[in-house]
C-alpha positions as CSV (number, residue, x, y, z in Angstrom):
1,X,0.1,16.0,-15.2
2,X,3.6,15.5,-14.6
3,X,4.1,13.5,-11.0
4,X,6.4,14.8,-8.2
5,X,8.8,12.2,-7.7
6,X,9.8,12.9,-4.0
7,X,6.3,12.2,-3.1
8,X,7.1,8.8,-3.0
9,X,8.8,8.5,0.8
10,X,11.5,6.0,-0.9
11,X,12.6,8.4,-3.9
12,X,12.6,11.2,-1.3
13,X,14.8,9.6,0.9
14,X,17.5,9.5,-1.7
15,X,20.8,11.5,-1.4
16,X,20.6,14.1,-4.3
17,X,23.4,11.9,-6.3
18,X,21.5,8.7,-6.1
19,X,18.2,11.0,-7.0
20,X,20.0,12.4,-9.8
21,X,20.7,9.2,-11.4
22,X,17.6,7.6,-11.3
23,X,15.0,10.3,-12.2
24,X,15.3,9.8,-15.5
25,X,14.8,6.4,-15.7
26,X,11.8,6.6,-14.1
27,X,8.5,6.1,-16.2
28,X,5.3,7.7,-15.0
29,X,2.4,5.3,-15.4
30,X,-1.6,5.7,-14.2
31,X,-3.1,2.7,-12.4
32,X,-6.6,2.6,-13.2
33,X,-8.8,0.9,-10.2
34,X,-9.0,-2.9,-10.2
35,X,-6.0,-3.0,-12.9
36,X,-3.8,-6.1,-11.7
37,X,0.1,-4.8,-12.1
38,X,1.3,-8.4,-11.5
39,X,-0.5,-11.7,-10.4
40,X,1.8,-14.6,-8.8
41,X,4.1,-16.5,-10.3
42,X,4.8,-14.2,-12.9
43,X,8.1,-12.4,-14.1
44,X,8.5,-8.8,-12.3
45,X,9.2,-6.5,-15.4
46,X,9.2,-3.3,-13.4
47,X,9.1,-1.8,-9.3
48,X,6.8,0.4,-9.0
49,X,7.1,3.9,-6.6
50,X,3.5,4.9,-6.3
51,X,2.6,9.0,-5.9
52,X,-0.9,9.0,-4.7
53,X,-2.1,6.1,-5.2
54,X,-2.7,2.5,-3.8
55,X,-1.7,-1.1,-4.0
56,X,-3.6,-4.0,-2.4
57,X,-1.2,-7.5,-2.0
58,X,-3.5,-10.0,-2.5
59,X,-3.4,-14.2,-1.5
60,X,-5.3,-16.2,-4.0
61,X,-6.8,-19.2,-3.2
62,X,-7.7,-22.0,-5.9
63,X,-11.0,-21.2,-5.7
64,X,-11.0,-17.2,-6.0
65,X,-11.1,-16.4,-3.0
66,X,-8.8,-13.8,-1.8
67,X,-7.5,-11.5,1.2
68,X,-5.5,-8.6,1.5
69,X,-1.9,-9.5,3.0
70,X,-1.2,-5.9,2.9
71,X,-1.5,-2.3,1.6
72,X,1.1,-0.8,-0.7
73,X,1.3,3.6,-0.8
74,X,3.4,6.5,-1.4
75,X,5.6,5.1,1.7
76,X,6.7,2.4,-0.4
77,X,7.2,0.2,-3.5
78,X,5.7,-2.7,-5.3
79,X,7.8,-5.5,-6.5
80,X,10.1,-6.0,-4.0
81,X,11.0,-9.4,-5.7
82,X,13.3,-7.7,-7.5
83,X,16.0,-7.7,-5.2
84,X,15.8,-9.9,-2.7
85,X,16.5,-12.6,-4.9
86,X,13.6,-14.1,-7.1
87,X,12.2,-12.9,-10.7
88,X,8.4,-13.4,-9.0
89,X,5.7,-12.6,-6.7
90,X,4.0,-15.2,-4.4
91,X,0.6,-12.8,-4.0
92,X,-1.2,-10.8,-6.4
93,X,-1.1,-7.3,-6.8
94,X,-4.4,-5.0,-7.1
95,X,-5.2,-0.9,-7.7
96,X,-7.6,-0.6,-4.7
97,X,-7.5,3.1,-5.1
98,X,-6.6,4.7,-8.5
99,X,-3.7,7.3,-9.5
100,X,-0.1,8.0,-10.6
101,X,3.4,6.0,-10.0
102,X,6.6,5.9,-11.2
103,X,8.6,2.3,-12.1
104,X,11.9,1.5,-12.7
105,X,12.9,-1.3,-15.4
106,X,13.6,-4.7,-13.2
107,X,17.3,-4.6,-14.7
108,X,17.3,-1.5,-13.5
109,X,16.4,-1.9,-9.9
110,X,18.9,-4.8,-9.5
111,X,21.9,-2.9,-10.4
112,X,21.5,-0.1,-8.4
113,X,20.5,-2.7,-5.5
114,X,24.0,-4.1,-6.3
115,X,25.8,-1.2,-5.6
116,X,24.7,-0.5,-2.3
117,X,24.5,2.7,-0.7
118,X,21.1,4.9,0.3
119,X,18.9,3.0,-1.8
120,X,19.5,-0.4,-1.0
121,X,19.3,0.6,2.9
122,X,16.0,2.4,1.9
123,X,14.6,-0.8,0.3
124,X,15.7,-3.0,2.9
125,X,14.4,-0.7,5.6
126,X,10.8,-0.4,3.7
127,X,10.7,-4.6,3.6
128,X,11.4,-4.9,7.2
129,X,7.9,-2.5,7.7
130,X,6.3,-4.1,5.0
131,X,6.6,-7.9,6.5
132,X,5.6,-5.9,9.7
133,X,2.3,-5.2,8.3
134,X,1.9,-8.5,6.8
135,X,2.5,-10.6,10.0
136,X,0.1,-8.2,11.8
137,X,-2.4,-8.6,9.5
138,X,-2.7,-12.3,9.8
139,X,-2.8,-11.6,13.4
140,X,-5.3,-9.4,13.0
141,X,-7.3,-11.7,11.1
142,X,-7.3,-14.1,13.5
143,X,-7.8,-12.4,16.5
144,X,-9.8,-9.2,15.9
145,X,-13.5,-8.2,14.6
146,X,-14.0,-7.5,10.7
147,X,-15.0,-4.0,12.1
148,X,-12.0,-3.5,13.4
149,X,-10.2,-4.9,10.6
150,X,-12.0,-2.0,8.4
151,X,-11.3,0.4,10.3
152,X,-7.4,-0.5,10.6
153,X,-7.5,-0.5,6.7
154,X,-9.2,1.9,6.2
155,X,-6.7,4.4,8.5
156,X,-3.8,3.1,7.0
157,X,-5.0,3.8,3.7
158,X,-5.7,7.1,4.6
159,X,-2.0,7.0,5.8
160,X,-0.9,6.5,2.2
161,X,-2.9,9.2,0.5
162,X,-3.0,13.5,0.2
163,X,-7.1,12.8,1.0
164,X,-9.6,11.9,2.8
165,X,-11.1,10.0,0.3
166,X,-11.3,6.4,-0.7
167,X,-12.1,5.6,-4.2
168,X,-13.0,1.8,-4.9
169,X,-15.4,-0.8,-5.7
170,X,-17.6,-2.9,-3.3
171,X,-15.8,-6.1,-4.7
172,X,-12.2,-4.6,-3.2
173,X,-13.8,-3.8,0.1
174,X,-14.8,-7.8,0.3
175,X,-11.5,-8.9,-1.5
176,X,-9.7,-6.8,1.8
177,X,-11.9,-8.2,4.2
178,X,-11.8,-12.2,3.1
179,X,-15.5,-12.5,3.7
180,X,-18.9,-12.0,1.3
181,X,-19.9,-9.2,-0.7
182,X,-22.9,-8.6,1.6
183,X,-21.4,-8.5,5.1
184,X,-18.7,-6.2,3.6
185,X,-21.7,-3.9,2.6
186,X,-23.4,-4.5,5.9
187,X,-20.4,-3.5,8.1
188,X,-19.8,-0.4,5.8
189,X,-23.1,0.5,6.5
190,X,-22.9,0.2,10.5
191,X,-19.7,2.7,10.4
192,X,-21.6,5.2,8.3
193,X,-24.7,5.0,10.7
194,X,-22.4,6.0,13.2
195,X,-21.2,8.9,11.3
196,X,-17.3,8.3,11.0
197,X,-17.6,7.9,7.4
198,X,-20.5,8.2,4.4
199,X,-19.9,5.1,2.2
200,X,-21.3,4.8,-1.3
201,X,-20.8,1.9,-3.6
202,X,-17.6,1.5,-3.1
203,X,-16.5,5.5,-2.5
204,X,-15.6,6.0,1.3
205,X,-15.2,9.6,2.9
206,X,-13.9,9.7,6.9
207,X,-16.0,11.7,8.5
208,X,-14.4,11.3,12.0
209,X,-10.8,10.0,12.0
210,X,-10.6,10.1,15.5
211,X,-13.8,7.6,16.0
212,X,-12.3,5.3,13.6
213,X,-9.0,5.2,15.5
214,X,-11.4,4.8,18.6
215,X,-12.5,1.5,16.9
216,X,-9.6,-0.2,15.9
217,X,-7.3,-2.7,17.1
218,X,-3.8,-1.9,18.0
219,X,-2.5,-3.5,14.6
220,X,-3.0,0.1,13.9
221,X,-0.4,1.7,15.8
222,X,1.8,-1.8,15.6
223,X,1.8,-0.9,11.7
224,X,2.1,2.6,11.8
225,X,5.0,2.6,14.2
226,X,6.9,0.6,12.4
227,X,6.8,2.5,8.9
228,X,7.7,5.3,10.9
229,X,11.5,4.2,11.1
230,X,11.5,5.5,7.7
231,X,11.0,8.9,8.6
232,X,14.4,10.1,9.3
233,X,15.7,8.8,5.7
234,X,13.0,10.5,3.8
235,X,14.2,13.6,3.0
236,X,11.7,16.7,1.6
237,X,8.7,14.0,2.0
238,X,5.6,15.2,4.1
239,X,4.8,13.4,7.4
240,X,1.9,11.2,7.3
241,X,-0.9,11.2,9.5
C-alpha cells in the first residue's frame, strides 16, 4: 500500500513547490516493532517522516537500562541530527508502535535545509516542540507518579496515530517507563481495572480517553500545546486530538 505523504504534518506543511520537489525522493519504508532505526553515536544515513506509525527516543545507560526521552509521530521527523549540525544521534531510536514512513537520503535533507525557505522553518519549528517534550519529560520523571507518566504517554501516542490502538511489547512499556518489567505490568493492570483501557501483553486499547486525561499530569497539555504551533503551517493535514 502506497503511503499518503501529507499525512506526515511536516510534508503537509510544505508549499506545493517545495512538495513537488521532494516527493520523489522520498522512499517509503515499514518499521517493524522493536526495529532500532539508529542507536547513538552512529552516522544518520536517512530522516525519516513517519505516516502512522511511532518512534520512541531512547537514553541508554551502560548497563541497559533505558528511558524514553520522547515520542516521535506523524507530527514529526526522526533524525533531526541532520541539520542542526552533527552526522549523529546522542539517544537511540526504537519502533514502539509498527507501520509506514517515508526518508529522505541525509545528503538530501542537508541541502534543502541549506536553502532555506518553508522547510527549514518547518524543521526548526518541529525541534523547538520536540526539546519541549523532552525537557518536560524529565520533569515529569521527577516530579510525577509512573501512573501518570502512562497515562501522559499513552495520550500523546494516541496523539500521533489514526487509532485508538497501541500495538507493542511489554518490554517497550518498561523501556518508556524506566522501571521493571513487573511494575510496568502491574500499573497497566490498575488502568485497565478501572476501565480506561483493556491491556494485553503489550496491545493497549483506550477505553475512556477522557479518564485517562483525568489522570494525567499537566505535561500533557504542556506538550500538546506546544506541538500545536505547527498547526497553522501544516497545510491539508488532519487536526489531532
Amino acid at each position: 500500500m502506497i503511503a499518503n505523504p501529507r499525512s506526515n504534518y511536516i510534508l503537509a506543511g510544505l508549499p506545493p513547490d517545495a512538495y513537488a520537489r521532494l516527493l520523489p525522493r522520498l522512499e517509503q519504508v515499514s518499521l517493524a516493532l522493536g526495529e532500532t532505526v539508529y542507536t547513538a553515536d552512529t552516522e544518520l544515513r536517512h530522516m525519516y517522516f513517519p505516516i502512522d506509525c511511532i518512534v520512541s527516543l531512547l537514553a541508554v545507560m551502560k548497563d541497559g537500562v533505558s528511558a524514553e526521552i520522547s515520542v516521535v509521530g506523524r507530527e514529526g521527523i526522526i533524525g533531526i541530527g541532520l541539520f542542526m549540525g552533527g552526522t549523529g544521534a546522542p539517544n537511540h531510536a526504537v519502533v514502539q508502535n509498527a507501520g509506514t514512513a517515508l526518508r529522505l537520503k541525509a545528503e538530501l535533507v542537508r541541502a534543502e535545509f541549506a536553502k532555506g525557505g518553508s522547510l527549514q522553518l518547518l524543521l526548526l519549528r518541529y525541534t523547538q516542540a520536540l526539546m519541549t517534550q523532552m525537557a518536560q519529560t524529565a520533569a515529569c520523571n521527577l516530579h510525577h507518579s509512573l501512573e501518570q507518566q502512562l497515562c501522559r504517554w499513552v495520550l500523546l501516542s494516541l496523539d500521533r496515530l489514526p487509532t485508538n490502538e497501541l500495538a507493542m511489547t511489554d518490554q517497550l512499556v518498561a523501556n518508556m517507563l524506566g522501571t521493571r518489567l513487573e511494575y510496568a505490568l502491574d500499573l497497566a493492570t490498575r488502568l485497565q481495572f478501572a476501565r480506561l483501557i483493556h491491556y494485553d501483553h503489550g496491545s493497549i486499547t483506550v477505553l475512556d480517553r477522557v479518564g485517562l486525561e483525568s489522570l494525567v499530569c499537566e505535561c500533557y497539555d504542556v506538550v500538546k500545546t506546544e506541538y500545536a504551533r505547527l498547526q497553522p503551517l501544516r497545510g491539508n493535514a488532519g487536526t489531532p486530538r
